[in-house]
C-alpha positions as CSV (number, residue, x, y, z in Angstrom):
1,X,-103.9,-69.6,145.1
2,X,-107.2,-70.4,142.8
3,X,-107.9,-67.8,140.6
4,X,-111.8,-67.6,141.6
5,X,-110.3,-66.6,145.0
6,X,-108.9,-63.8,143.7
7,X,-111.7,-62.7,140.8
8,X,-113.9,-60.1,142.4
9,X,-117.3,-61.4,143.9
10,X,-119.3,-58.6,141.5
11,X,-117.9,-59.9,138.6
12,X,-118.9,-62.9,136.6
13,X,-117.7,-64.3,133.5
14,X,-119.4,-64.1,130.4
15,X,-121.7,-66.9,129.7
16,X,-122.1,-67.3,133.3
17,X,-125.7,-68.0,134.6
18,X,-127.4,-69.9,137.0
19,X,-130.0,-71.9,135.9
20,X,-133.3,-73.4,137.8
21,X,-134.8,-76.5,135.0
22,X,-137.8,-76.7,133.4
23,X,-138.3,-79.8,136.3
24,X,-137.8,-77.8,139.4
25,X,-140.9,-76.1,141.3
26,X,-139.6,-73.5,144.0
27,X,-141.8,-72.2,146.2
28,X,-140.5,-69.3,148.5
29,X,-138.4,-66.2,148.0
30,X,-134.9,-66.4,145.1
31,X,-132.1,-63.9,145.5
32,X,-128.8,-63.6,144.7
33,X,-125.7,-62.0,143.0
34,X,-125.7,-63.2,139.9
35,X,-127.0,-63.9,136.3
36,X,-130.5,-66.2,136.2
37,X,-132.4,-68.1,133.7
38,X,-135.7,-69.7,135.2
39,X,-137.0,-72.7,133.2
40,X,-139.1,-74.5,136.1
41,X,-142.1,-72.8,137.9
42,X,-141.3,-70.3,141.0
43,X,-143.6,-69.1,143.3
44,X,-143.0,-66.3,145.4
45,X,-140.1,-63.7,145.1
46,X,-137.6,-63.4,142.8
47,X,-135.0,-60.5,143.9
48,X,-131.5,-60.1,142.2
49,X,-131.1,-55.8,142.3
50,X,-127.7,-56.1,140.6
51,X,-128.7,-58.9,137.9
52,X,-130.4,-60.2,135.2
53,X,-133.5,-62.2,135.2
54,X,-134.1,-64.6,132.0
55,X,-137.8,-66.4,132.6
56,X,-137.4,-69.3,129.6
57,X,-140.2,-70.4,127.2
58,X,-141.1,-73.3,129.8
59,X,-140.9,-71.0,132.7
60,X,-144.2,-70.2,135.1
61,X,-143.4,-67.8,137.5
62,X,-146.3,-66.6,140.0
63,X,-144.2,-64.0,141.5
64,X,-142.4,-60.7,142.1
65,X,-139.5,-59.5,140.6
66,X,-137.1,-57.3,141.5
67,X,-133.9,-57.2,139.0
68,X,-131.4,-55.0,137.1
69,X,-132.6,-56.3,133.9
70,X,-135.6,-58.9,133.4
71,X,-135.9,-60.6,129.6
72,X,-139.3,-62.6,129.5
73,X,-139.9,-65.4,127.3
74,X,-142.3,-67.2,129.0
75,X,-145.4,-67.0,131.5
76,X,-145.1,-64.6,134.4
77,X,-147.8,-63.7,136.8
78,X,-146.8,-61.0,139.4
79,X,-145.4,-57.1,139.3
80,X,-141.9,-56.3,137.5
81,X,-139.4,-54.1,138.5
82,X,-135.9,-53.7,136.6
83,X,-133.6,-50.7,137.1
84,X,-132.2,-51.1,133.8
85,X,-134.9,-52.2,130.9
86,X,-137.7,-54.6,130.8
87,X,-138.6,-57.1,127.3
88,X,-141.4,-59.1,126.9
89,X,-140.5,-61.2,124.0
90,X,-143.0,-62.3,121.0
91,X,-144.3,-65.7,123.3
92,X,-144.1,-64.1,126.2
93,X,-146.9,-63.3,128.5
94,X,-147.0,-61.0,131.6
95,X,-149.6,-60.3,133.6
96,X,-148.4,-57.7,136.5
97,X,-147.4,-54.2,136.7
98,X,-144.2,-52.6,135.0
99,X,-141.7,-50.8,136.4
100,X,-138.7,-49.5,134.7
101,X,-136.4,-47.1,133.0
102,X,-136.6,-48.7,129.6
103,X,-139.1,-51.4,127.9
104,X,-139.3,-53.7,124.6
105,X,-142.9,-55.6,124.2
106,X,-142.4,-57.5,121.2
107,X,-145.1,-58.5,118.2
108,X,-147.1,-61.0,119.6
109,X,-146.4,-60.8,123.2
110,X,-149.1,-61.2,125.8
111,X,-149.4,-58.1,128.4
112,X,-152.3,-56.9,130.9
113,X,-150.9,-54.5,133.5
114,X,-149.5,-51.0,133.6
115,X,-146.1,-49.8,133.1
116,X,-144.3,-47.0,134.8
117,X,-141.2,-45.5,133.4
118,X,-138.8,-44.5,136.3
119,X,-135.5,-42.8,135.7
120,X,-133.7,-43.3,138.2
121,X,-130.4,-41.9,137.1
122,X,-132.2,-38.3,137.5
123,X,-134.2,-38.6,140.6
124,X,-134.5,-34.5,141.4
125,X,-136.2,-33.8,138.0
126,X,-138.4,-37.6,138.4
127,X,-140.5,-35.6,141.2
128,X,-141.1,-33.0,139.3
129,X,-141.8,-34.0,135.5
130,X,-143.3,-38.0,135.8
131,X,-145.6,-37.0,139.0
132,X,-148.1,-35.0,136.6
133,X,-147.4,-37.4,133.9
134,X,-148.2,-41.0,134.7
135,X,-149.8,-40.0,138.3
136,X,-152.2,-37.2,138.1
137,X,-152.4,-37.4,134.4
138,X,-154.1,-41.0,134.6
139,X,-155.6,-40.4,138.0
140,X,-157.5,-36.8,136.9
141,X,-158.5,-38.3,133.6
142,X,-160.6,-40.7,135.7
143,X,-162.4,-38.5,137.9
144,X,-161.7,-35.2,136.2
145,X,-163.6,-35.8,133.1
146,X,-166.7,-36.7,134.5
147,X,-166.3,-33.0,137.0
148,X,-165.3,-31.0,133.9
149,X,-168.4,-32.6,131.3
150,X,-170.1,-29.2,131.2
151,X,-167.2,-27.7,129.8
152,X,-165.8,-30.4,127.2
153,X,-167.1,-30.0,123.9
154,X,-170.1,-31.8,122.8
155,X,-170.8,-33.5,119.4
156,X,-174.3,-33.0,118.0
């Protein structure tokens, strides 16, 4: 009997990633159960919850990403979330909103969106401490300051 019959499906071995070339254009929705490293252009979806995304200097992505982990090197255009940790490395660019328990934006790296920091691993306290922090914090800052003016200081 073949080994790989017997290895676990959840389990790859190290150095083990699937890889789309820089000459490849994919147009439609990605997902799978392991490792990837995008080099072509992708439009469309990109969902591997248990894995890790690598989008390679010569990669274009115009789409959505859903991953365990999600290392950027390249150009993506299109919302980010990664249970585990986000990086945008120095070259990289990301346009798109962040989602994520943990993020690295290197020097030099391009990035216009926001970025929420969600903690899964402690959902009961999430409600309760990053509700007033990243929603009504950035939502009342908007509209609140311009109710509360009388009351701010003013400079002279």
């Amino acid at each position: 009997m073949s080994t790989d019959a017997m290895r676990p499906l959840s389990s790859t071995p190290s150095g083990s990633t699937a890889r789309l070339g820089a000459s490849l254009h994919i147009k439609g929705e990605i997902s799978g159960n392991e490792d990837l490293h995008i080099d072509g252009t992708v439009e469309g979806l990109v969902q591997l919850d248990d894995r890790k995304l690598t989008v390679g200097a010569s990669a274009k992505l115009t789409a959505d990403v859903v991953a365990r982990e999600v290392v950027v090197y390249g150009s993506v255009k299109g919302n980010l979330r990664a249970r585990d940790r986000i990086e945008i490395k120095k070259d990289g660019s990301v346009v798109g909103d962040l989602t994520t328990a943990r993020i690295m934006i290197e020097d030099g790296a391009y990035f216009k969106g926001s970025i929420e920091i969600d903690r899964t691993g402690s959902s009961s306290s999430d409600s309760d401490l990053d509700k007033p922090a990243y929603t009504r914090s950035g939502a009342s800052s908007t509209s609140g300051t311009q109710s509360h003016a009388p009351v701010t200081k003013t400079s002279s």
